[in-house]
MARZA-232885 format. One line per field, with one value per residue (C-alpha): residue in three letters; residue number from 0; x, y, z. Coordinates in steps of 0.1 Angstrom, whole numbers, plus 5000, padded with zeros to 4 digits. Example, Ala and Ser with C-alpha at 12.3 -4.5 7.8 and 13.67 -1.06 7.14 Angstrom:
2
residu	[ALA_SER]
num	[0_1]
c1	[5123_5137]
c2	[4955_4989]
c3	[5078_5071]
This chain:
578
residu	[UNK_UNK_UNK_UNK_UNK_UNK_UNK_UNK_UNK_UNK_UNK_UNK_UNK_UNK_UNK_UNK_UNK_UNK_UNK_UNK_UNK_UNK_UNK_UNK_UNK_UNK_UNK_UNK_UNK_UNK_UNK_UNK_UNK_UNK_UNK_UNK_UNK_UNK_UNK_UNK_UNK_UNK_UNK_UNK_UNK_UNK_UNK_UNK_UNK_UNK_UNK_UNK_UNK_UNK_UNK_UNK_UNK_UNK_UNK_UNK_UNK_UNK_UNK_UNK_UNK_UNK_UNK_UNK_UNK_UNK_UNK_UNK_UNK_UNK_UNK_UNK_UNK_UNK_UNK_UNK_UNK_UNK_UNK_UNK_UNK_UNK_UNK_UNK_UNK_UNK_UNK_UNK_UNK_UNK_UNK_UNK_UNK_UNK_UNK_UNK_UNK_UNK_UNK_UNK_UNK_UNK_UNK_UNK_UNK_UNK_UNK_UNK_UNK_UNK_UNK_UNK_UNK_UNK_UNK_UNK_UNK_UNK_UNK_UNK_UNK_UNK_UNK_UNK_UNK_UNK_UNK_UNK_UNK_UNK_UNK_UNK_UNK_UNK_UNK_UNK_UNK_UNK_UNK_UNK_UNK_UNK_UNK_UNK_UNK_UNK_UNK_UNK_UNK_UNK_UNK_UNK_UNK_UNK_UNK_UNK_UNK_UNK_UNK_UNK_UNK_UNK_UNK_UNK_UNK_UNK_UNK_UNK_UNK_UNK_UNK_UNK_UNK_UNK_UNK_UNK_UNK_UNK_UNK_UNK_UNK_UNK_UNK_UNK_UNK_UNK_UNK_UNK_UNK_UNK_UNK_UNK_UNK_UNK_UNK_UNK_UNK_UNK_UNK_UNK_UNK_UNK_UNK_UNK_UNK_UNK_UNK_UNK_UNK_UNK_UNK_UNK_UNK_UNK_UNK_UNK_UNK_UNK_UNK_UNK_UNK_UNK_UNK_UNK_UNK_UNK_UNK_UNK_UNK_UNK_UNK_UNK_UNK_UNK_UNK_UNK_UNK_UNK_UNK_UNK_UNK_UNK_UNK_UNK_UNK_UNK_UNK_UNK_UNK_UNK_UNK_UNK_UNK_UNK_UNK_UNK_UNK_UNK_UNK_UNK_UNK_UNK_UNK_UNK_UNK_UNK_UNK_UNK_UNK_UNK_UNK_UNK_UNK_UNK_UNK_UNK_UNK_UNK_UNK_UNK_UNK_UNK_UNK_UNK_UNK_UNK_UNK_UNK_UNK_UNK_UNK_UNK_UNK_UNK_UNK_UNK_UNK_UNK_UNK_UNK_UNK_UNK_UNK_UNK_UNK_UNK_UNK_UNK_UNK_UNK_UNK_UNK_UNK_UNK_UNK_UNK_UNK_UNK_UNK_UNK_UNK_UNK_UNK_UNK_UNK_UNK_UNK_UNK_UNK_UNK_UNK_UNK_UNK_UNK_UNK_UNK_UNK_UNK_UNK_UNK_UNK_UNK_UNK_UNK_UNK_UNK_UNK_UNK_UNK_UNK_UNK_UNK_UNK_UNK_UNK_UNK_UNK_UNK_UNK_UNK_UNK_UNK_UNK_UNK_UNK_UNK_UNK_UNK_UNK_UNK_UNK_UNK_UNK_UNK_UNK_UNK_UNK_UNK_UNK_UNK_UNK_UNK_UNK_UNK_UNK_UNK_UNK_UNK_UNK_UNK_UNK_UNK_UNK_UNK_UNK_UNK_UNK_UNK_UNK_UNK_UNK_UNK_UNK_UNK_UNK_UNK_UNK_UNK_UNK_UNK_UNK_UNK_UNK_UNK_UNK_UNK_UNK_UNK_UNK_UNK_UNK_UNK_UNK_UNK_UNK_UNK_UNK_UNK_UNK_UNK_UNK_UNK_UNK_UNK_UNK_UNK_UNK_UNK_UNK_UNK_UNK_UNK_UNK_UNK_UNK_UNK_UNK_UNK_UNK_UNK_UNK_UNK_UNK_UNK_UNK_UNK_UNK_UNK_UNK_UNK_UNK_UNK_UNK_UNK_UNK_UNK_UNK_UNK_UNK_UNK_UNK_UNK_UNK_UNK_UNK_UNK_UNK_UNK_UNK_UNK_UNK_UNK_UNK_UNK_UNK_UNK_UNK_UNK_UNK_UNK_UNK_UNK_UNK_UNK_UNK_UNK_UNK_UNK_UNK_UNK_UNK_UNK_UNK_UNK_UNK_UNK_UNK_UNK_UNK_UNK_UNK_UNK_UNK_UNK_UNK_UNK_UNK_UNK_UNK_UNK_UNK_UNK_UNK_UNK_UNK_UNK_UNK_UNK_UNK_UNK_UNK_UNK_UNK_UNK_UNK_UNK_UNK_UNK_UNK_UNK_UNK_UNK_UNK_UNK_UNK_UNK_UNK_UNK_UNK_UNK_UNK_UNK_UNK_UNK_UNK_UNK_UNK_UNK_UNK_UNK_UNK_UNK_UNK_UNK_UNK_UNK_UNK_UNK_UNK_UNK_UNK_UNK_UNK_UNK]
num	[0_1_2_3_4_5_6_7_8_9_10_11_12_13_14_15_16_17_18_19_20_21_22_23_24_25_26_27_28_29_30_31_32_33_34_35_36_37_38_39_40_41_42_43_44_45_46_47_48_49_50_51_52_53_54_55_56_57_58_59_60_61_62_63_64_65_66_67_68_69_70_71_72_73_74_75_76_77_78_79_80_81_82_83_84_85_86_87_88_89_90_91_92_93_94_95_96_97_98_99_100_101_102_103_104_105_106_107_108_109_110_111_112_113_114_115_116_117_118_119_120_121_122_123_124_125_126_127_128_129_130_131_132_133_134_135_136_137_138_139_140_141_142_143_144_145_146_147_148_149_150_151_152_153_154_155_156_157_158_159_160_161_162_163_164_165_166_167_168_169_170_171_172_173_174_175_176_177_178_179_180_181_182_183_184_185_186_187_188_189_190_191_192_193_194_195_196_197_198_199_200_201_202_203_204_205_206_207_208_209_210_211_212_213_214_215_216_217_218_219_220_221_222_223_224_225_226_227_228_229_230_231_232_233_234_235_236_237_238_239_240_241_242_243_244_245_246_247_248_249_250_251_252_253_254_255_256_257_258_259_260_261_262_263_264_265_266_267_268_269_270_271_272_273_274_275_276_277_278_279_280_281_282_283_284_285_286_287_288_289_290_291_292_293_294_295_296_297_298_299_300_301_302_303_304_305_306_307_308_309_310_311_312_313_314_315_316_317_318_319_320_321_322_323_324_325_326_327_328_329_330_331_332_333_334_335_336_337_338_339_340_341_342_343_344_345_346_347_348_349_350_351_352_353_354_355_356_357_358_359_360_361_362_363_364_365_366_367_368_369_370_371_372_373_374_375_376_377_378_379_380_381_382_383_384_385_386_387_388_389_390_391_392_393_394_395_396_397_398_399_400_401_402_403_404_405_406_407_408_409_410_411_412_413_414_415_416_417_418_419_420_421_422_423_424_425_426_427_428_429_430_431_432_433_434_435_436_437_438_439_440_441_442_443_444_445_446_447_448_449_450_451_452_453_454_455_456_457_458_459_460_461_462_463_464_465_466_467_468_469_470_471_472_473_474_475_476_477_478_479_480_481_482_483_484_485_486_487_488_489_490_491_492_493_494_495_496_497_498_499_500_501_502_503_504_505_506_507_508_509_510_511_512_513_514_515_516_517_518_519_520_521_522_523_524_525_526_527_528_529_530_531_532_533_534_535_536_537_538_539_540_541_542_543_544_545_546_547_548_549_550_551_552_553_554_555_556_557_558_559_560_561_562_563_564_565_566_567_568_569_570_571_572_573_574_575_576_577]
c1	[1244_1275_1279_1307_1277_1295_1272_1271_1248_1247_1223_1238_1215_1226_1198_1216_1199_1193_1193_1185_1209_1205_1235_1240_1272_1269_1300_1310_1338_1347_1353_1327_1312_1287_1255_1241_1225_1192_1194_1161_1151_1150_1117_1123_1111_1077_1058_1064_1081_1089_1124_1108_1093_1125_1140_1118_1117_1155_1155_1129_1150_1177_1154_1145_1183_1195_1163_1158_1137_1146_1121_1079_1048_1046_1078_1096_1129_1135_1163_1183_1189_1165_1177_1167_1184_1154_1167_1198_1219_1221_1218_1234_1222_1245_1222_1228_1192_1179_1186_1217_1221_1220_1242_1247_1281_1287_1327_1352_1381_1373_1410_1410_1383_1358_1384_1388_1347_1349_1371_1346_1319_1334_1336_1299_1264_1256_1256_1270_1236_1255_1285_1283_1319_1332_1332_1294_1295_1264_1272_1255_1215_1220_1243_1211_1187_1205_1211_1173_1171_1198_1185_1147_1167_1188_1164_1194_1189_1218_1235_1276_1295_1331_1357_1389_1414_1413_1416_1422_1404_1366_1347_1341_1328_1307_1291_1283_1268_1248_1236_1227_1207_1188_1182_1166_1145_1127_1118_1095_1106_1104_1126_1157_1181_1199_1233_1265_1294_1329_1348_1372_1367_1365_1335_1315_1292_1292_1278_1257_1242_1235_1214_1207_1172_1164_1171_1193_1230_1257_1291_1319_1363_1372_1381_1408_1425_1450_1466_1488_1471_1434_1406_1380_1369_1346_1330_1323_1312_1283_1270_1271_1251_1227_1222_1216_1186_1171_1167_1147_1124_1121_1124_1092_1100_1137_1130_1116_1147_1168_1149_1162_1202_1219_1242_1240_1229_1259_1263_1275_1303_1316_1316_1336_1360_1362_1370_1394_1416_1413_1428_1454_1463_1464_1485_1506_1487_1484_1454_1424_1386_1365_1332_1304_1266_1234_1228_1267_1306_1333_1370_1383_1418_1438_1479_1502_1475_1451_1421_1401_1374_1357_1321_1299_1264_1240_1270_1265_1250_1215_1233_1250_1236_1246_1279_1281_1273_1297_1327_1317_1299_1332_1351_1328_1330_1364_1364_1343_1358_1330_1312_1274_1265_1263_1224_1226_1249_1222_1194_1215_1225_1187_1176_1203_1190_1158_1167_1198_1194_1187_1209_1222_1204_1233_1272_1270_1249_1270_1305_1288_1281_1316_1327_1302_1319_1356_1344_1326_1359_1381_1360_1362_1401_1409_1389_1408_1442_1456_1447_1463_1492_1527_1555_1589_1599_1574_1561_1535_1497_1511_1491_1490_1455_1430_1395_1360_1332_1297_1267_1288_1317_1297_1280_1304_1302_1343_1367_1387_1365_1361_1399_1399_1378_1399_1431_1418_1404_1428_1460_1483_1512_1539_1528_1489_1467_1429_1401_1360_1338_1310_1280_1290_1305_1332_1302_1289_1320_1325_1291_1295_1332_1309_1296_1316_1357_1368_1336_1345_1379_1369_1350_1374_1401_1376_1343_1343_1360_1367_1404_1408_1446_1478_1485_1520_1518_1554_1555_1568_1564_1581_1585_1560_1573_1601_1598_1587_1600_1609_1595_1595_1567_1576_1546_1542_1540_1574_1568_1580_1571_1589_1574_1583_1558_1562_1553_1517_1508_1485_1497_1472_1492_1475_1471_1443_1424_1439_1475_1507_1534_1574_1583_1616_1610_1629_1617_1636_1651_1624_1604_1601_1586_1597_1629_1668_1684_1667_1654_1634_1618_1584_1557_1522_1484_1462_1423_1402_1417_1455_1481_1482_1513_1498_1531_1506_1526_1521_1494_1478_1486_1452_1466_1459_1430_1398_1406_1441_1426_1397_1419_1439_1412_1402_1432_1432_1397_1411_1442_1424_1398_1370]
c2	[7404_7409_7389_7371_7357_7373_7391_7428_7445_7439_7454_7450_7454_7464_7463_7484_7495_7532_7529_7508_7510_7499_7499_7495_7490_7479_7476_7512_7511_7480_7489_7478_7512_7527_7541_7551_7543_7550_7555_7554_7547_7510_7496_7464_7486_7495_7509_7492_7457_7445_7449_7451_7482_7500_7475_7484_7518_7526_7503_7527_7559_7541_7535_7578_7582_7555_7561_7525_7499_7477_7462_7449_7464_7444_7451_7425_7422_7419_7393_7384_7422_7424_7431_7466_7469_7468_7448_7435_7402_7395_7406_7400_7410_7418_7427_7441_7449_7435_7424_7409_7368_7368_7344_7326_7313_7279_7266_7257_7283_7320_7326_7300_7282_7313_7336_7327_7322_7356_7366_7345_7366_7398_7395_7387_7407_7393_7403_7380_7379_7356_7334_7303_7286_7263_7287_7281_7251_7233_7199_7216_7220_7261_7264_7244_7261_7297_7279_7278_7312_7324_7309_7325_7360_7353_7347_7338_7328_7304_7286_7283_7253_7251_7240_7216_7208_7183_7146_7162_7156_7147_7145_7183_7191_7158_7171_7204_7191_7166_7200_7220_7188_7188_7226_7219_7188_7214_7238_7242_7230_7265_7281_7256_7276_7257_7248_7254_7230_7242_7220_7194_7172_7140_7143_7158_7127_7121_7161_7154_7123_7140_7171_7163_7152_7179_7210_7214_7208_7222_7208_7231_7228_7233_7273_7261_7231_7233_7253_7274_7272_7296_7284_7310_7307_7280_7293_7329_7315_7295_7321_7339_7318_7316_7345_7349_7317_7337_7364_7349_7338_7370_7397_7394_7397_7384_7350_7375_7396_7360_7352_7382_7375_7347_7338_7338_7367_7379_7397_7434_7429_7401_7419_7446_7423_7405_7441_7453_7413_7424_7458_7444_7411_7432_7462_7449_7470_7469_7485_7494_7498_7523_7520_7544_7537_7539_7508_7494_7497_7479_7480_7459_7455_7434_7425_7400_7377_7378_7399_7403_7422_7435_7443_7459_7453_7481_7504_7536_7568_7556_7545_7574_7572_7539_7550_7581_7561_7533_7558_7591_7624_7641_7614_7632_7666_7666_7665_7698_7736_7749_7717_7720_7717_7680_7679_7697_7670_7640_7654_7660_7624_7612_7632_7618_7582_7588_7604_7593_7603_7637_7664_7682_7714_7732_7737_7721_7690_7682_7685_7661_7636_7638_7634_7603_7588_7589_7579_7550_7545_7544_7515_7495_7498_7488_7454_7454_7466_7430_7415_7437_7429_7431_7442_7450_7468_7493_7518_7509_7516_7528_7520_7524_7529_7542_7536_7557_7542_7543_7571_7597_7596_7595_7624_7649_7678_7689_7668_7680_7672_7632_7635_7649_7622_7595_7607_7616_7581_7557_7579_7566_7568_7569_7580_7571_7569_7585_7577_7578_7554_7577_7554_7521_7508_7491_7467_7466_7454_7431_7416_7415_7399_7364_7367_7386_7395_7417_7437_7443_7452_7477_7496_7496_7509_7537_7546_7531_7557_7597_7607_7627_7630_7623_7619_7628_7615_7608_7590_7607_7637_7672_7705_7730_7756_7732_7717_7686_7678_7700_7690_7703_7701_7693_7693_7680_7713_7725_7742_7737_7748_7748_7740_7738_7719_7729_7701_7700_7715_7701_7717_7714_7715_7719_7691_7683_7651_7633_7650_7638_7651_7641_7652_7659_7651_7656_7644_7663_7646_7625_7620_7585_7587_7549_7547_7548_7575_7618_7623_7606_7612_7598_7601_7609_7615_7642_7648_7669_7681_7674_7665_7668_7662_7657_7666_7665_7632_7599_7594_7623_7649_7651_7652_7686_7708_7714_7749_7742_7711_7726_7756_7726_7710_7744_7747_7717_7723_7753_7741_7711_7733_7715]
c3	[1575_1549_1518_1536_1561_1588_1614_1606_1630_1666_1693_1732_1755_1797_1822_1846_1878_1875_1836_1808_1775_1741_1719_1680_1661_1624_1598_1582_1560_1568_1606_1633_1645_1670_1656_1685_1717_1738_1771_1796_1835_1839_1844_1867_1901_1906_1888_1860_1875_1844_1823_1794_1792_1799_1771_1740_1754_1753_1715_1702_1710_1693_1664_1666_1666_1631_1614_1614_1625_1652_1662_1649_1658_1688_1702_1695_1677_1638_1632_1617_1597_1565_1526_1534_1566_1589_1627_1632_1626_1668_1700_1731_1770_1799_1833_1870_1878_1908_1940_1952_1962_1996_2011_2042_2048_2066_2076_2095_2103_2095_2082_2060_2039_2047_2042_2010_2002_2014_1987_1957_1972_1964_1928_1924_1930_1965_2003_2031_2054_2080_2088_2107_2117_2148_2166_2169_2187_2164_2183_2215_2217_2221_2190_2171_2185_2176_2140_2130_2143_2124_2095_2096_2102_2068_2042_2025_1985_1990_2018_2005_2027_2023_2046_2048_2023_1995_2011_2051_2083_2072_2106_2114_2078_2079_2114_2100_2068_2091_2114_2087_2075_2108_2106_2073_2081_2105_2077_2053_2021_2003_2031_2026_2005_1979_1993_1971_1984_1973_2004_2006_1970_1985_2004_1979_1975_2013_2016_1983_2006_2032_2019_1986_2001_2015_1993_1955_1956_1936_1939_1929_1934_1968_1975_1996_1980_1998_2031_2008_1974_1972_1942_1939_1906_1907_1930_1917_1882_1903_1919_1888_1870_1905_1901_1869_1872_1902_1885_1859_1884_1901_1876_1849_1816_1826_1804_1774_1775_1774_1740_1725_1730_1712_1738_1773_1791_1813_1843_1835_1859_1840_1809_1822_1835_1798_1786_1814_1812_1767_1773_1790_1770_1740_1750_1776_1802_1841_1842_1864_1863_1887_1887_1908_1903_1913_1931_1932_1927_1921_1912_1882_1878_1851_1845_1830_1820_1855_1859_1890_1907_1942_1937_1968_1961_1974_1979_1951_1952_1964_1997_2007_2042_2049_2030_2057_2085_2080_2066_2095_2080_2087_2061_2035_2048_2044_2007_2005_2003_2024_2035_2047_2082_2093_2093_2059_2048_2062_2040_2011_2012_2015_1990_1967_1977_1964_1932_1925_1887_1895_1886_1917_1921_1937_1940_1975_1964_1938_1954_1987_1958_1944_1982_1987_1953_1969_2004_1979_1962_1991_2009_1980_1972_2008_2000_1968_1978_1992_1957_1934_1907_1928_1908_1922_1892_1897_1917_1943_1926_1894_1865_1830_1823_1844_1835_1853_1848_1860_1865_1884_1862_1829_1840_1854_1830_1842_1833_1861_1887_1874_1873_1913_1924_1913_1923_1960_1961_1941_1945_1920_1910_1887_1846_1834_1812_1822_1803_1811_1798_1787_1774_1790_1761_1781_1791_1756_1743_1772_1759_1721_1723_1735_1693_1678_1694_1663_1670_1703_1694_1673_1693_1724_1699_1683_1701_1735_1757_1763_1767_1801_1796_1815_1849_1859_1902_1916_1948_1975_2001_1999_2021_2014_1985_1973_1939_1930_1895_1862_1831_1793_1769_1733_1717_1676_1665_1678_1706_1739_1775_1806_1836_1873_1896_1933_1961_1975_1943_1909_1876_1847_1812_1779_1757_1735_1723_1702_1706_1715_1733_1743_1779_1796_1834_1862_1896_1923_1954_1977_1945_1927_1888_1890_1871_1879_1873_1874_1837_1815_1786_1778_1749_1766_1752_1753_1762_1775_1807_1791_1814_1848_1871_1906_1934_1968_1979_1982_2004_2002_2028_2050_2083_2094_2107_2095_2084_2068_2053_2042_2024_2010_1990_1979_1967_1943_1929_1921_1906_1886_1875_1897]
């Protein structure tokens, strides 16, 4: 701890599913900085089941990497930091190991109240096992019956009732509080999931009364306060914190890991959606978050003041066959120059969900991986896509800063191919900003702004993220061999460079991390850069793959048949340097 008495060092912990990080950042030069971090297989699965072991495990590679002691003999931590800088002044503990809630939905009208539970769901680390409306008729004997059977099928972790707006009709939510309460009285008492009501306010003491003897209640806002007004928030923050007391129960060494933080453990999700809603606040950004793992994905987006998120529990890379099954083999294929044969394709995918931290052992695997990650992508930006910031001024899906996130995007070794895979998933457009998140920080930093916000800051402005480049996307379609737009390079040296981008084309321009650049640009007719008038002139950043002016169209121009498209995308890995 500083003289001051303001904390100093800080370890942040993420239990992810496929890995296990532990991160320190201590004050050097008066600037919050990372000293390292240790990275191993999490431990919460068989074998081991326990978190722990992956936990002192990844803190004593950390320890290898400082030269410093973390932690006692017994593997526990040493805090607060000692007068010869043994430990650390706090810790803090984000998790996404484990299993998702499941839930079981109970309403009234599927395009309202539901609709909108629907929408809560999404932005937290469950999976919607069933959904019972009116349209199940629970006031005749075979609706009950099918109720209890429904029920036993679910397993569900948590039954969430919602339904009717604040001070409306009561009858129909009272009679399917009073069936569920029947359905209940029928099972045994550790089969009743707890029931989350976030219905119409003024009955929540009626609902309360009516199954508050038989099972927990929560009572949350109503999701639907009204016809035209939607309240989700509530309602994601209890299942958030559900799941986080769940997982306590069920993960061992979950209440162990607790006693190391000082604040409340969060979920990893809602850390990065702390540091996407920062990025923005502080920079005036519309920005957005993709993130591929193991075990799930999600899309974070943030803008004038409102941050948001879709999550899709058990949808990563160890669920490529589901992936393929729901999305079509060929919906994957098409992403590959020379795509293996469909039954090739089925094993690769298997394979891959078995060892999903494996490296690929060939050219093939690895491009089918980078196709399951924008088949991934593309699923979850469809959920997302009604939700997103509207802007008139703007261009539709332009952003200023794109973030990648998560196991396949931290470990492409080509920056051009991380690039690819966003742009053939999220296609946007207009002028951005590309940048990786290569050790999770983004999560770290999420985690540490809950003790200490100037840390956090720091390392988002210094440590936190790998500069891909520029992306240069106008929105539009062109004829094949006509240009697109003309731009020139100035670069800080000097120098300039002329360059011509034809339509259907990529063009990869040199500029290096940490460099700046002015361009002259010149979108040519049917193209929209999103401003009046045909020039601009704009300052851009470097990184490692520079700047890249993407003129294939907005969407993308995948109509066509297998053999032109596949000489197509063979054609941009070439041009991106995939």
């Amino acid at each position: 701890m500083s003289d001051s008495g303001l904390l100093s060092s800080i370890l942040a912990v993420d239990c992810g599913n496929l890995f296990t990080r532990a991160t320190l950042l201590d004050v050097v030069d008066g600037q919050f900085r990372l000293l390292g971090q240790g990275r191993v297989l999490s431990t919460h699965r068989p074998p081991a089941a326990h978190i722990m072991p992956g936990v002192v495990a990844s803190t004593a590679q950390l320890e290898a990497i400082v030269g410093r002691d973390l932690m006692d003999k017994q593997g526990m931590l040493l805090m607060p930091e000692r007068e010869s800088g043994q430990g650390v002044d706090t810790c803090v503990v984000s998790v996404s190991a484990g299993a998702p809630l499941r839930v079981f939905l109970a309403g009234l009208a599927h395009d309202v109240s539901l609709a909108s539970a629907r929408r809560a769901l999404a932005s937290c680390p469950t999976v919607l096992v069933d959904t019972l409306s009116l349209e199940d008729r629970l006031d005749q004997p075979e609706g009950m019956i099918r109720l209890l059977e429904r029920l036993d099928q679910a397993k569900a972790d948590v039954l969430v009732l919602v339904g009717g707006v604040d001070g409306g009709a009561s009858r129909r939510m009272l009679d399917t509080a009073g069936a569920l309460a029947l359905a209940y009285q029928v099972r045994p008492e550790d089969a009743r999931p707890l029931v989350v009501y976030a219905g119409d306010a003024a009955l929540q003491e009626q609902v309360r009364a009516i199954l508050g003897e038989l099972c927990r209640v929560r009572v949350v806002d109503n999701v639907r306060p009204a016809l035209d007004v939607e309240n989700t928030a509530p309602l994601s923050q209890a299942l958030q914190r559900l799941y986080m007391e769940v997982r306590a129960e069920q993960v061992p060494g979950f209440e162990t890991l607790c006693s190391w933080s000082h604040a409340e453990p969060l979920l990893a999700s809602q850390a990065m959606r702390y540091t996407l809603g920062y990025l923005s606040a502080r920079y005036g950004l519309k920005a957005v978050a993709l993130q591929v793992g193991a075990g799930q994905s999600a899309v974070y987006w943030a803008s004038g003041g409102q941050h948001d998120l879709v999550m899709r529990p058990q949808w990563g890379l160890k669920h490529g066959p589901a992936v393929a099954a729901q999305r079509g083999m060929d919906m994957l294929r098409r992403w590959i120059p020379e795509p293996p044969e469909p039954d090739e394709a089925w094993e690769m995918l298997y394979n891959l969900s078995l060892y999903p931290s494996a490296v690929p052992g060939s050219a093939r695997e690895l491009r089918l991986m980078h196709a399951l990650t924008r088949e991934l992508t593309a699923a979850l930006l469809e959920d997302a896509r009604p939700a997103f910031p509207q802007d008139k001024d703007r261009l539709p899906n332009s952003w200023d800063l794109i973030i990648l996130s998560g196991a396949v995007f931290e470990n492409t070794a080509a920056p051009g191919q991380a690039a690819l895979m966003m742009l053939d998933a999220l296609q946007p457009a207009g002028i951005s900003t590309v940048v990786v998140d290569t050790l999770s920080l983004a999560t770290a930093a999420g985690t540490i702004a809950t003790v200490e916000p100037l840390a956090a800051a720091h390392l988002l402005e210094r440590d936190a993220f790998l500069g891909l480049g520029t992306i240069i996307a106008p929105y539009g379609q062109g004829k094949k061999g006509s240009t697109a737009l003309r731009l020139r390079v100035r670069y800080e040296d000097g120098r300039s460079l002329d360059v011509e981008v034809g339509s259907g084309t990529i063009e990869v321009i040199p500029l290096g991390l940490g460099q700046k650049a002015r361009l002259e640009i010149r979108p040519a007719r049917g193209f929209d850069l999103g401003w009046k008038g045909r020039k601009a002139v704009v300052e851009v950043d470097g990184g490692t793959l520079g700047i890249v002016v993407d003129a294939r169209g907005r969407p993308l121009p995948l109509e066509a048949s297998p053999a032109e498209l596949q000489a197509r995308v063979q054609q941009w890995h070439w041009q991106i340097g995939a």
